[in-house]
LUMBA-964145 format. One record per residue (C-alpha): x, y, z; residue number from 1. Coordinates in steps of 0.2 Angstrom, whole numbers. Layout:
px, py, pz, k
X, Y, Z, NUM .
...
***
This chain:
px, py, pz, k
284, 72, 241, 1 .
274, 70, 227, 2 .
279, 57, 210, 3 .
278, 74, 200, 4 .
282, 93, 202, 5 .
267, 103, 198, 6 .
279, 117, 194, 7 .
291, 107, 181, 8 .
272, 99, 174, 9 .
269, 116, 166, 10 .
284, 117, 158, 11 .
278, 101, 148, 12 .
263, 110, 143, 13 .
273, 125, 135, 14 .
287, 115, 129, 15 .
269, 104, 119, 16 .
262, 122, 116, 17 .
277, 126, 104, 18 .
274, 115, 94, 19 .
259, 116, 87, 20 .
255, 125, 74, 21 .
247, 122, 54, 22 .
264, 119, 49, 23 .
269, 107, 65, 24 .
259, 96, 74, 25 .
237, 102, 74, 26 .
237, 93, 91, 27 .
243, 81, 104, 28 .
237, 72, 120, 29 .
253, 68, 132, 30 .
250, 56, 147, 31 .
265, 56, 159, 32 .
261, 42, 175, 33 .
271, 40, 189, 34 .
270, 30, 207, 35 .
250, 30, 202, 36 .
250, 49, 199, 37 .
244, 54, 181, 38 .
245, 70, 172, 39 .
235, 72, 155, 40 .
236, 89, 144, 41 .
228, 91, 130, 42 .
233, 105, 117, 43 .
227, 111, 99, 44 .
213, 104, 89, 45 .
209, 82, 82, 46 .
209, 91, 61, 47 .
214, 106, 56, 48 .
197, 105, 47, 49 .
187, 104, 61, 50 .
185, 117, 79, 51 .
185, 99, 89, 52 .
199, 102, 100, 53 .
210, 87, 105, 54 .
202, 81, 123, 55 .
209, 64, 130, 56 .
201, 50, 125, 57 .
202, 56, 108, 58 .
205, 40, 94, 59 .
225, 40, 87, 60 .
231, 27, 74, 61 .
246, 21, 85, 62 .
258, 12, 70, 63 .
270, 3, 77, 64 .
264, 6, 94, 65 .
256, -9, 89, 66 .
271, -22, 91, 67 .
274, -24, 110, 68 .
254, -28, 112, 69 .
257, -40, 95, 70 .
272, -49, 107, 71 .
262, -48, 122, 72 .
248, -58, 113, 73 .
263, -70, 104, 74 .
268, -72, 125, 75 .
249, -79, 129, 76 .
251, -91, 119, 77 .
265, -98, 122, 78 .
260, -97, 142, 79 .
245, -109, 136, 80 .
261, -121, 125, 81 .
250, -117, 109, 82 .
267, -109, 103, 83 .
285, -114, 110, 84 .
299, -101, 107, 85 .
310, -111, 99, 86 .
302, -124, 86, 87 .
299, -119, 68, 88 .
284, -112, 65, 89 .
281, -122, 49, 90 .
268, -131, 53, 91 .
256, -115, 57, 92 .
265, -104, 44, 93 .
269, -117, 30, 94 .
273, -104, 19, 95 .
290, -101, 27, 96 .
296, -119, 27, 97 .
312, -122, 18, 98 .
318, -104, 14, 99 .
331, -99, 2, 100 .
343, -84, 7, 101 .
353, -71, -2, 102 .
370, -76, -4, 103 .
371, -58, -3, 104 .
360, -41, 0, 105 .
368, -32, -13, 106 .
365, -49, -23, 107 .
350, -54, -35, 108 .
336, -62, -30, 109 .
338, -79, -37, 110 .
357, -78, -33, 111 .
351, -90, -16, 112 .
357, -103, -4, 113 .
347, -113, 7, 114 .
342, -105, 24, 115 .
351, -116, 39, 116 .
339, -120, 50, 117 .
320, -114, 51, 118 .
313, -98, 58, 119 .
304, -101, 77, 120 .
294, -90, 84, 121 .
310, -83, 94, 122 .
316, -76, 77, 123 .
298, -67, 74, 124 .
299, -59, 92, 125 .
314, -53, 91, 126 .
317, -49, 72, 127 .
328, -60, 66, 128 .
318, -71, 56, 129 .
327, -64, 39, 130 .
315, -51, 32, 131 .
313, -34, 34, 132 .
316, -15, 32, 133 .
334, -15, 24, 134 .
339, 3, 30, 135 .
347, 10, 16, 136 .
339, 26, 6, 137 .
333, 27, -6, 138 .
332, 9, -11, 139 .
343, 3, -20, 140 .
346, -16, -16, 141 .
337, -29, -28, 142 .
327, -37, -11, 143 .
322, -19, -6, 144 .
313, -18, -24, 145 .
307, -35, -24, 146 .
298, -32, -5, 147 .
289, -17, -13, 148 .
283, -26, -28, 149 .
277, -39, -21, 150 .
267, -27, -6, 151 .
276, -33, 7, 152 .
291, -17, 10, 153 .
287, -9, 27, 154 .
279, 8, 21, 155 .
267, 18, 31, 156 .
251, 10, 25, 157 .
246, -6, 31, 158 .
246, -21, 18, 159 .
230, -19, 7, 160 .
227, -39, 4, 161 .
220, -55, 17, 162 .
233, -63, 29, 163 .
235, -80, 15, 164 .
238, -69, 2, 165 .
252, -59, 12, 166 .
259, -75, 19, 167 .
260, -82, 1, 168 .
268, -65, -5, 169 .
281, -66, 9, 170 .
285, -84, 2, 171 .
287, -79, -14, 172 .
303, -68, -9, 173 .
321, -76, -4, 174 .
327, -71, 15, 175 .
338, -55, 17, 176 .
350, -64, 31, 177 .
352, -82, 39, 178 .
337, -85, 53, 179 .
343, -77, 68, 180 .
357, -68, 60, 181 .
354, -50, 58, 182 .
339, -37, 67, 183 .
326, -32, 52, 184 .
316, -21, 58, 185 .
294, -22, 55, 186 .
289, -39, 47, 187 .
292, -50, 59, 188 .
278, -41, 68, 189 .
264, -43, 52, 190 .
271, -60, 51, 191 .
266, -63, 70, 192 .
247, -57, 70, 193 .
245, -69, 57, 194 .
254, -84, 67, 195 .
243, -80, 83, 196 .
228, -80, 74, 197 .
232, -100, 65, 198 .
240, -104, 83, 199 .
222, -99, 90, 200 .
211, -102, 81, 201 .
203, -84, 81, 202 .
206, -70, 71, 203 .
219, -59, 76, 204 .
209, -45, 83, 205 .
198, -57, 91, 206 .
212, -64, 100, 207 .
218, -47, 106, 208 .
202, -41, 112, 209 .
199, -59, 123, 210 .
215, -58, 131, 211 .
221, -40, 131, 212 .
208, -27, 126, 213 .
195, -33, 137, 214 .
204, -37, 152, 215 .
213, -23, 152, 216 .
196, -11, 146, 217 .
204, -5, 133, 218 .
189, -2, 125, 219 .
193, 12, 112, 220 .
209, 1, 105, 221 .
206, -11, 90, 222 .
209, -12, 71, 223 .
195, -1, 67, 224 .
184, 11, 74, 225 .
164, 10, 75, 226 .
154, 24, 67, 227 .
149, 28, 86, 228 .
167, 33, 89, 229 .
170, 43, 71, 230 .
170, 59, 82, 231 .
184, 55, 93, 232 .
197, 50, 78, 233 .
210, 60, 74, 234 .
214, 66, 54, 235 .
233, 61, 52, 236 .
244, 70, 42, 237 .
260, 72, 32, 238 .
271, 85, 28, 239 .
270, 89, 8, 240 .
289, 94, 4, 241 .
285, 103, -11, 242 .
271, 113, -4, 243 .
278, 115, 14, 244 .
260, 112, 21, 245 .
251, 95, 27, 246 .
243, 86, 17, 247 .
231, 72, 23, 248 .
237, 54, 28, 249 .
221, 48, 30, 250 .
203, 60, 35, 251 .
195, 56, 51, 252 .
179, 63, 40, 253 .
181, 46, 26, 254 .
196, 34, 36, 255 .
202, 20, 29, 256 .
201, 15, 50, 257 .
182, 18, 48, 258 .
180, 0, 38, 259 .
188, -17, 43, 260 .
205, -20, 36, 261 .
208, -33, 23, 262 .
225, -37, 36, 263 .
225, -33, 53, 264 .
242, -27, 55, 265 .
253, -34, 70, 266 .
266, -22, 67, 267 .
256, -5, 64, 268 .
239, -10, 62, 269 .
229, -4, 79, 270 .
221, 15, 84, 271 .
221, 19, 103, 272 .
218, 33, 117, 273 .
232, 38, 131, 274 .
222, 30, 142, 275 .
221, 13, 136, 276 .
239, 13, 129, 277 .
244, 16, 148, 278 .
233, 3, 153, 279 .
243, -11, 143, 280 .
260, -2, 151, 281 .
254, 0, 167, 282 .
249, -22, 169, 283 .
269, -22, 161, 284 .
273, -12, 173, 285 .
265, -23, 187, 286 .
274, -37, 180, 287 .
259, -45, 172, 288 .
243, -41, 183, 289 .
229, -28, 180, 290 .
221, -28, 197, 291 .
218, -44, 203, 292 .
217, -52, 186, 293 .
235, -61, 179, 294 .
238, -58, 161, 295 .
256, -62, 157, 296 .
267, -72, 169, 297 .
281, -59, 179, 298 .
294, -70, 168, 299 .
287, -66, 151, 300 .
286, -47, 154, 301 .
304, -51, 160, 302 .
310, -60, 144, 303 .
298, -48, 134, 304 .
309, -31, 142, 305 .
327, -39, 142, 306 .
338, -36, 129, 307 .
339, -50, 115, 308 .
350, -48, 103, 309 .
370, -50, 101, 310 .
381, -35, 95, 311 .
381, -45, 77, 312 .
362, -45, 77, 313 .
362, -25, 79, 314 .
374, -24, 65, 315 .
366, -10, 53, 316 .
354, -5, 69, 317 .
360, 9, 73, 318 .
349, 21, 64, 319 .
336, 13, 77, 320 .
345, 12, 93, 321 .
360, 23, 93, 322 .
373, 17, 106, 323 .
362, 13, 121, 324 .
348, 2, 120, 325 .
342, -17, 109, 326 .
328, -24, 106, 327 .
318, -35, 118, 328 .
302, -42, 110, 329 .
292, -32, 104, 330 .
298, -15, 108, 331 .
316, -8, 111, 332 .
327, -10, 128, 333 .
336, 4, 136, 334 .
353, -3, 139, 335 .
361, 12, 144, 336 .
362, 30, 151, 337 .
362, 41, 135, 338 .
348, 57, 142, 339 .
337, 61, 154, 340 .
323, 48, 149, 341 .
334, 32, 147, 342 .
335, 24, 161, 343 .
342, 6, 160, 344 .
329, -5, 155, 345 .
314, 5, 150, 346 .
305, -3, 135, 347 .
294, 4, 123, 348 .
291, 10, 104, 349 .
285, 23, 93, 350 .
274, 26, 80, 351 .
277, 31, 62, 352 .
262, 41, 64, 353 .
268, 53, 75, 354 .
266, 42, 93, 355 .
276, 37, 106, 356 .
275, 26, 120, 357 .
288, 20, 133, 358 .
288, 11, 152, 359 .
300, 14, 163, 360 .
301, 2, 178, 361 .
314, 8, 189, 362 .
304, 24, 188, 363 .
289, 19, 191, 364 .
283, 28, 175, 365 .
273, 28, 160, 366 .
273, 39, 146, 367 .
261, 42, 130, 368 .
264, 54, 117, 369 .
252, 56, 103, 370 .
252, 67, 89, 371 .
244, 65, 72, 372 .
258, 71, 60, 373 .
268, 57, 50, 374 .
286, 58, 55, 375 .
297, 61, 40, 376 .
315, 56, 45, 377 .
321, 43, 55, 378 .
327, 56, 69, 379 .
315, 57, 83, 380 .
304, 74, 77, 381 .
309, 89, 93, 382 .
291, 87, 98, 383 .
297, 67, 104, 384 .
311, 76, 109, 385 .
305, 89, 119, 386 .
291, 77, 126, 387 .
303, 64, 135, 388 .
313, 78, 140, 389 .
299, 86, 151, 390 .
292, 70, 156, 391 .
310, 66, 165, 392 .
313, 84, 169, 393 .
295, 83, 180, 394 .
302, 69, 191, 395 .
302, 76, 209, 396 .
312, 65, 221, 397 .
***
């Protein structure tokens, strides 16, 4: 019997088909992998400017795809006791020593008491260190305001400014919540790539591409891509309410991705193909290995893909992970049975610019959705949706 029915495959290719269109998504490349088996299709065209039709190692900004690799690289480290979970991280990131918190959100900024303890690299990984997106819309909490003047709210465009300078804008600003206290969603990942860089001595990207990228031969993944690879790079787009039409994100033809960043971004940062995307969730899959070649220890893909927060950390959550799944590090934890695709204990994340990318071990199964239109509401857009949905449907045993 085969991993996945040939039959209930081309029902993910119509269900894909429907959706695009000028006014919905110009392309996608889908990747569903199972027991070793992998199914690519490839529908509609890289810009709607261009006749380049979408083929499958085209070039996608993956956003905040970009966390679980983030952790993984946070879990190398601490594998080599550069970094230990649970001591401060003061002495790498001295701007978040001796923090002051919000007596209250709804509070002003200077109405502050002192943090209890420090922040650890735990807190990072798991979103708790006391910073992040505050979920109400639109904003109207004084901190909320504060994080967008000082450049550091979560927004769709990476930071503009060098690691320093955003570490020293984050210090400026009191904590939301006690360390460990309550689940923020974003920051803690920026916050990361800048740690693993101090802790190693590298620059982020290099550090990634040592230990992941290259191992792994993700050779199309990175903070930027090479004028070599321009061609392959998908336009991004979002929907223009007014007009009802897209309107560029950023053009493949002049992309901000085409240049080095001023930060390279731990929580939305990277590009990618399906490809290498599945190679990072194919060495979790296998519990740390690619091949023969160990990256990650089997306990620290374990720890990584099991749930780490209390129900008091998830308070305010639920936007993100309704009623049956957490957060492990990195990405988010299936933690119960709500629809076809959430099995117990899958792990993965999505992309603000219109990606997705989950791992499923009791099934054996990867999959990779990329699009290249922003999504607009924290609801899953119906081509997410309708994705998962086929993927799971396509199971054949």
């Amino acid at each position: 019997m085969s991993a996945l029915s040939r039959t209930r495959l081309a029902r993910l290719h119509d269900a894909l088909a429907a959706h695009v269109s000028p006014t919905g998504v110009p392309g996608i490349v889908a990747l569903v992998s199972r027991h070793g088996e992998t199914h690519v299709a490839t529908l509609g065209r890289q810009s709607l400017e261009s006749d380049a039709p979408m083929a499958r190692d085209t070039i996608f900004r993956i956003a905040s795809m970009t966390k679980p690799v983030t952790a993984a690289a946070a879990m190398i480290l601490v594998e080599q006791c550069k970094l230990r979970l649970d001591e401060p991280v003061d002495a790498l990131l001295p701007e978040l020593a001796d923090r002051r918190v919000l007596k209250n959100l709804e509070g002003p900024i200077d109405d502050t008491v002192p943090a209890r303890r420090a922040i650890t690299l735990r807190d990072l990984l798991t979103f708790t260190f006391g910073l992040g997106a505050v979920m109400v819309w639109p904003p109207r909490h004084p901190i909320q305001k504060a994080m967008q003047d000082a450049g550091v709210a979560p927004n769709p465009s990476p930071p503009d400014v060098s690691a320093d300078e955003f570490m020293k804008r984050v210090s400026s600003l009191p904590l939301a919540y006690q360390p460990g206290e309550r689940w923020l969603y974003h920051t803690g990942a920026d916050v990361l790539g800048v740690l693993i860089a101090r802790a190693s001595g590298q620059s982020f990207g290099d550090f990634l591409h040592d230990h992941l990228f290259e191992p792994l031969g993700m050779r199309d993944t990175g903070f930027q891509v090479p004028a070599d690879k321009l061609g392959r790079l998908a336009s991004a787009y979002m929907m223009d309410p007014q007009k009802k039409a897209l309107t560029f994100f950023d053009d493949a033809r002049n992309s901000r991705w085409s240049k080095p960043p001023s930060f390279a971004a731990g929580g939305s940062g990277l590009v990618s193909t399906v490809d290498d995307y599945l190679a990072f969730c194919r060495m979790m899959l296998s519990k740390g290995l690619h091949g023969r070649e160990r990256i990650l220890s089997r306990p620290a893909v374990a720890l990584m893909m099991s749930d780490q927060l209390t129900a008091d950390q998830r308070q305010g959550a639920e936007l993100f992970f309704g009623h049956g799944a957490s957060w492990g590090m990195g990405g988010a934890v299936v933690t119960r049975r709500t629809d076809l695709s959430t099995t117990p204990g899958r792990y993965g994340w999505d992309g603000g610019y219109g990606t997705s990318g989950h791992l499923d071990p009791a099934e054996d199964m990867v999959g990779i959705l990329m699009t290249q239109r922003m999504v607009d509401s924290p609801r899953a857009p119906r081509v997410f949706t309708d994705f998962w949905t086929s993927a799971y449907q396509s199971i054949d045993d």
